[in-house]
C-alpha positions as CSV (number, residue, x, y, z in Angstrom):
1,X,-2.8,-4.0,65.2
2,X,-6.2,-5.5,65.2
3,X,-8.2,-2.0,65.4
4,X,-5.6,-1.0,62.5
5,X,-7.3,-3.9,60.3
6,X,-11.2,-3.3,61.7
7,X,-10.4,0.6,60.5
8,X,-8.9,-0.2,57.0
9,X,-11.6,-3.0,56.7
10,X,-14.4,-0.4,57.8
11,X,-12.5,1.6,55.2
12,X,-13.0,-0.7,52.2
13,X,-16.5,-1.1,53.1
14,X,-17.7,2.4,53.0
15,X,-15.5,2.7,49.4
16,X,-17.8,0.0,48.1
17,X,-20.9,1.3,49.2
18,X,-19.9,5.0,47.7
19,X,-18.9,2.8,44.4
20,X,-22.1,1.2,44.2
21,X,-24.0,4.4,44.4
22,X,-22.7,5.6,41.0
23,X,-23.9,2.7,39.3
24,X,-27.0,2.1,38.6
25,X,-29.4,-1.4,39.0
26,X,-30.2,-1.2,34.9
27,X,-28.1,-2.6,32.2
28,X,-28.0,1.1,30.3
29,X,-26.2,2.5,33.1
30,X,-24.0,-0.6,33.7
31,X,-23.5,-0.7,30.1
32,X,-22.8,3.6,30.8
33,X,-20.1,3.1,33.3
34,X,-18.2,0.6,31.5
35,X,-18.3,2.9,28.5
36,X,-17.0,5.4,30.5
37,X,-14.0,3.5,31.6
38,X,-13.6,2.5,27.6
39,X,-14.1,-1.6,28.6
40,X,-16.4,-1.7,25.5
41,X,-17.2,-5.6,25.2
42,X,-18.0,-5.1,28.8
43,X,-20.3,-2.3,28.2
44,X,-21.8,-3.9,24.7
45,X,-23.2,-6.9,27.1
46,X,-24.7,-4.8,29.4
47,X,-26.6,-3.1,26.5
48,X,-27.4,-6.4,25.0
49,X,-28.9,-6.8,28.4
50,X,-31.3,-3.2,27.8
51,X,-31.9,-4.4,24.5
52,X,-34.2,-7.1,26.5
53,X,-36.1,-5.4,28.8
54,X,-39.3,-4.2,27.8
55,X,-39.2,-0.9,29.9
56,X,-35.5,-0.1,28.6
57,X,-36.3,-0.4,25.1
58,X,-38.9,2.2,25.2
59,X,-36.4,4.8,26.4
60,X,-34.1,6.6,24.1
61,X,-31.5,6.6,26.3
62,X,-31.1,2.8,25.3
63,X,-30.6,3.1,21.5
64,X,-28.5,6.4,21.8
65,X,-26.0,4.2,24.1
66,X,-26.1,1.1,21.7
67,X,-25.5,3.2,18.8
68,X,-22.5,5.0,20.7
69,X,-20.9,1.6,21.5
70,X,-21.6,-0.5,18.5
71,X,-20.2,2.5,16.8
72,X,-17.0,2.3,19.1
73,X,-16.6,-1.5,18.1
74,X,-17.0,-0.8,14.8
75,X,-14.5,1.8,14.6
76,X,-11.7,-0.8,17.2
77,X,-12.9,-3.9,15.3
78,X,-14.8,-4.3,12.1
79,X,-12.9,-0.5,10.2
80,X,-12.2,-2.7,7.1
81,X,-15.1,-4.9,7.2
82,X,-17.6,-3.7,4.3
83,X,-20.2,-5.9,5.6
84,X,-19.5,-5.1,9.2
85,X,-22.3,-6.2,11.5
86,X,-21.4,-4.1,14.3
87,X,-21.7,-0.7,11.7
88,X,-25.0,-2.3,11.1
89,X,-26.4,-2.4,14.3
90,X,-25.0,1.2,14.8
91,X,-27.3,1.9,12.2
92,X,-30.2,0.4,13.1
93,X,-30.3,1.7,16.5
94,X,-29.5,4.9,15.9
95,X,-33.3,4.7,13.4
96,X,-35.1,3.3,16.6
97,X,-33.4,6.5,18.2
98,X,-34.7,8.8,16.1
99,X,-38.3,7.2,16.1
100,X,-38.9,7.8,20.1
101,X,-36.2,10.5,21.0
102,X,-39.6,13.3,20.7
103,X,-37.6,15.3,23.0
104,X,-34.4,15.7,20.5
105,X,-32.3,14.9,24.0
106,X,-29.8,13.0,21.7
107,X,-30.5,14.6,18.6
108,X,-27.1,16.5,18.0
109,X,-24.7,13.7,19.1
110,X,-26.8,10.9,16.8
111,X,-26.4,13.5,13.9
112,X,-22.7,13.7,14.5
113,X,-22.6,9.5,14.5
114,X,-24.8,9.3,11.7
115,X,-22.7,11.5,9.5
116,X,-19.8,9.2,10.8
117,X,-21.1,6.2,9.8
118,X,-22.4,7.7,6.8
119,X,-19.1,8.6,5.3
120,X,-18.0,5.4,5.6
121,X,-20.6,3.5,3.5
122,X,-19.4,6.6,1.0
123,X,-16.1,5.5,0.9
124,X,-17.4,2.4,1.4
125,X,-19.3,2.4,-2.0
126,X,-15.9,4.5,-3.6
127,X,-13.7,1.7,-2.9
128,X,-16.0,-1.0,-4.3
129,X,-16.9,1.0,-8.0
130,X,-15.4,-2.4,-10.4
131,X,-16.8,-5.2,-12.3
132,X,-17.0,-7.7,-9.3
133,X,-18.0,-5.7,-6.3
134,X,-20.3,-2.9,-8.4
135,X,-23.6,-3.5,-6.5
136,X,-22.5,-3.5,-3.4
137,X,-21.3,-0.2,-4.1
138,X,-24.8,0.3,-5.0
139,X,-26.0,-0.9,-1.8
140,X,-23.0,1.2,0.2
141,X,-24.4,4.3,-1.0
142,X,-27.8,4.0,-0.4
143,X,-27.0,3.0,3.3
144,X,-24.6,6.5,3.3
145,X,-27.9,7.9,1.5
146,X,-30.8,7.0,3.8
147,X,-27.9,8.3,6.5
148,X,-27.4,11.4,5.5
149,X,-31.3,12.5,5.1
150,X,-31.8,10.4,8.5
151,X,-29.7,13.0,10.2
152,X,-31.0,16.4,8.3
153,X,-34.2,15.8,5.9
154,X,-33.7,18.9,4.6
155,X,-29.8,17.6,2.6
156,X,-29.9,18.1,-0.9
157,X,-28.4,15.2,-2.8
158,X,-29.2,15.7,-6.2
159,X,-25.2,16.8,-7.3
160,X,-23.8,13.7,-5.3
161,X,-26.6,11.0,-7.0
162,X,-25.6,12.1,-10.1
163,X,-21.8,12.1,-9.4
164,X,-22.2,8.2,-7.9
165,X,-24.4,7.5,-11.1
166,X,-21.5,9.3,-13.8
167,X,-18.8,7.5,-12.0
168,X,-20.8,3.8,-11.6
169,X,-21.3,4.4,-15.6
170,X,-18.6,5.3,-16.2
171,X,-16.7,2.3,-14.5
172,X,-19.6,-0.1,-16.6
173,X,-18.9,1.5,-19.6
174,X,-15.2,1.0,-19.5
175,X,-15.5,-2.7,-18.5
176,X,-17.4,-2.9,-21.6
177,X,-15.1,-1.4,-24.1
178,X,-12.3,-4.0,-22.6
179,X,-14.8,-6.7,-23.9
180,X,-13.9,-8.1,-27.4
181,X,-18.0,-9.6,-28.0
182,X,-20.1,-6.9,-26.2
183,X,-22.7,-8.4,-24.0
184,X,-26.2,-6.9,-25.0
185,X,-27.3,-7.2,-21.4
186,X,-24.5,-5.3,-20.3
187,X,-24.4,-2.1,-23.0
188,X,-28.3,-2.2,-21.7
189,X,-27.1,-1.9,-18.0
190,X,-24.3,1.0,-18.6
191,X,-27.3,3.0,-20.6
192,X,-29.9,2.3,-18.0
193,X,-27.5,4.3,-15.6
194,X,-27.1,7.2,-17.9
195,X,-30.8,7.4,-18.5
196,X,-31.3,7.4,-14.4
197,X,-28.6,10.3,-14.5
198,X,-31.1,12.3,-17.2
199,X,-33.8,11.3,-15.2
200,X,-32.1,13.5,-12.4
201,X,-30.5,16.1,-14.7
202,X,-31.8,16.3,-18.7
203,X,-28.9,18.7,-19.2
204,X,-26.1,16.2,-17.7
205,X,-23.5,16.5,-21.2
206,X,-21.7,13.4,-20.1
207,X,-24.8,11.1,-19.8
208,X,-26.1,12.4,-22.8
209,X,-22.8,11.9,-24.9
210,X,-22.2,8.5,-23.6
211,X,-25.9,7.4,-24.9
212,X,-24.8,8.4,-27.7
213,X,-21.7,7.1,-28.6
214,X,-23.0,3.5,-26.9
215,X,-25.9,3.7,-29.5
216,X,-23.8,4.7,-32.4
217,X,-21.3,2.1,-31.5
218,X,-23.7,-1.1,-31.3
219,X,-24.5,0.1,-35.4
220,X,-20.6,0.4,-36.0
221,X,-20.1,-3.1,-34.3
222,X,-23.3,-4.3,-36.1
223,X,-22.2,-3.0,-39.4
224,X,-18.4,-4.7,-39.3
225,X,-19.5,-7.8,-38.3
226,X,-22.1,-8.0,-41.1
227,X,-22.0,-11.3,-43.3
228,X,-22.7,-9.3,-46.4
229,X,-23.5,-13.2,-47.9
230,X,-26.4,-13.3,-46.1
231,X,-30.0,-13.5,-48.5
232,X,-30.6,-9.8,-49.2
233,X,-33.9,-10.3,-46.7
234,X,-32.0,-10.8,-43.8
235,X,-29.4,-8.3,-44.6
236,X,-32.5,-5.4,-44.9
237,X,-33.2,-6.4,-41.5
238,X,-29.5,-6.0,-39.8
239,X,-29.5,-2.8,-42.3
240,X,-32.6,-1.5,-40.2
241,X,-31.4,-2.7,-37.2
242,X,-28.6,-0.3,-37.9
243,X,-30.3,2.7,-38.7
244,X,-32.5,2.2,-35.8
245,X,-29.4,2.1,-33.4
246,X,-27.9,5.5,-35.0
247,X,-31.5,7.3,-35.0
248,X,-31.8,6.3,-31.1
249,X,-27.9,7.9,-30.8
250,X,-29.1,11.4,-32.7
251,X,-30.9,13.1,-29.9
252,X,-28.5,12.8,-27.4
253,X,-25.5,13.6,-29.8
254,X,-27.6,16.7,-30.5
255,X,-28.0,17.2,-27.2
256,X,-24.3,16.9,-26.3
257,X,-23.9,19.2,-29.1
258,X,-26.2,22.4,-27.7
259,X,-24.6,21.2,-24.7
260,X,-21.5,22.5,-26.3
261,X,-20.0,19.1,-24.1
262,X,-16.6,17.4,-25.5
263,X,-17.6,19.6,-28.4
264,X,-15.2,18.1,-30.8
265,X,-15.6,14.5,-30.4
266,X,-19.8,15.7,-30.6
267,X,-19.4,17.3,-33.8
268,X,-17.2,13.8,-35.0
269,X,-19.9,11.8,-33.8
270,X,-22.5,13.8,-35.9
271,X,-20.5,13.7,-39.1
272,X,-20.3,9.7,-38.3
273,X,-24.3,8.9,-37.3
274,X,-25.1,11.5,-40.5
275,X,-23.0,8.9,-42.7
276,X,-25.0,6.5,-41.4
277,X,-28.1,7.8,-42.0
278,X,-27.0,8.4,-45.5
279,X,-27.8,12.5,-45.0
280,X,-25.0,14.2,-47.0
281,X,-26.3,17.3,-46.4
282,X,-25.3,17.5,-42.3
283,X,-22.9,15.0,-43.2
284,X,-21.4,17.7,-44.5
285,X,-22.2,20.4,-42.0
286,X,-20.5,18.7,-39.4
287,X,-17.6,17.3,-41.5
288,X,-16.7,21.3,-42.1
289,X,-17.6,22.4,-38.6
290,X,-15.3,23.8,-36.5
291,X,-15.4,23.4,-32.7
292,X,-16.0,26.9,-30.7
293,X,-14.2,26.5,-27.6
């Protein structure tokens, strides 16, 4: 019985030994091996531990693991946090990755995470497109931005900037039309983000029509809430005011209109900033215009 015990004891010993051969002294491969058996907090403290030691930091090894398990945590823990600190630190290491990785070693698997993480500050930035949460959305997307070129330089996002912009605008712009006393800073905010979508595209019929109409409609609001008792000095001045507003909503009404964009509402538009202007003549033109399409 007692050589039985010494044999299963002897047993158990050279288990251990074998066992502590797969695992290295470091805190990467500590944190490694519990990643490996999916005991993430147990692995996150062990790469807290690399995140310490001056030779492990300098290894990409370190920030591809970190990434890899503060992305795990995210995705178990934090899904439907927006301001998720573990999707942060993701983040972050995965940059420091990139910055020492001059082999590329990890390069395919950190794309594949940052296109992960970066579709999640996308929808992200989706979800949070309304009057209280607006700039974090703004914030969300640039994180999925600086992501997406972070894992191929080369991505073209001109189409999706000006779909984010078109749609942030267009959220403003509604907000604004629910308000019964426009806020001046506000009509300027909604045009500011048209004007960044021309920046990007000059021939972008939505930004150019919605400029207009926000223009034309700060006269026609001007105009109805005129105190026509007013001393005829002041009332040259809101008059000017007026004609100043639908002069700034011409060229992008014309522009809508070569644009042959929501043609028929254009061509209304027109006829309505003409009358303004007090030019019969296109008045006219536009009054008796028929839309092509």
């Amino acid at each position: 019985m007692t050589k039985r015990i010494y044999i299963l004891f002897i047993s158990l010993l050279f288990t251990q030994v074998v066992f502590g051969q797969f695992i290295g002294k470091d805190a990467v491969s500590k944190a490694l091996f519990y990643l490996q058996k999916n005991e993430l907090d147990s692995s996150k403290k062990y790469i807290d531990e690399a995140d310490l030691d001056q030779e492990l930091i300098t290894l990409p090894k370190t920030w591809y693991y970190k990434s890899l398990i503060y992305k795990d945590l995210y995705k178990l823990n934090e899904k439907d946090n927006k301001n998720s600190p573990l999707r942060l630190t993701a983040v972050e290491s995965l940059k420091k990755l990139t910055e020492i990785d001059t082999t590329k070693e990890f390069i395919e698997s950190a794309q594949k995470m940052m296109t992960y993480l970066a579709s999640t500050f996308y929808n992200d930035a989706a979800r949070s497109l309304n009057p209280q949460a607006y700039k974090n959305a703004e914030e969300y997307y640039a994180k999925y931005r600086e992501l997406i070129l972070l894992s191929n330089t080369g991505t073209d996002l001109l189409q999706q900037d000006i779909k984010f912009k078109l749609a942030l605008a267009s959220m403003l712009n509604q907000d604004l039309e629910k308000q019964a006393k426009k806020d001046s800073t506000k009509i300027e905010e909604v045009k500011g983000v048209y004007k960044m979508v021309l920046s990007l595209d000059t021939n972008n019929g939505s930004a150019n029509y919605n400029i207009g109409i926000i223009y034309y409609n700060e006269a026609v609001d001007l105009i109805n809430n005129m105190d026509y008792d007013m001393d005829l000095e002041k009332l040259n001045e809101m008059q000017d005011v007026c004609i100043n507003l639908f002069l700034q909503s011409l060229p992008y009404m014309l522009k809508s209109y070569d644009l042959k964009y929501n043609e028929e509402a254009t061509i209304k538009g027109l006829e309505n900033i003409y009358h303004g202007l007090n030019d019969t003549e296109k008045e006219e033109f536009f009054k008796n215009l028929e839309p092509k399409n």
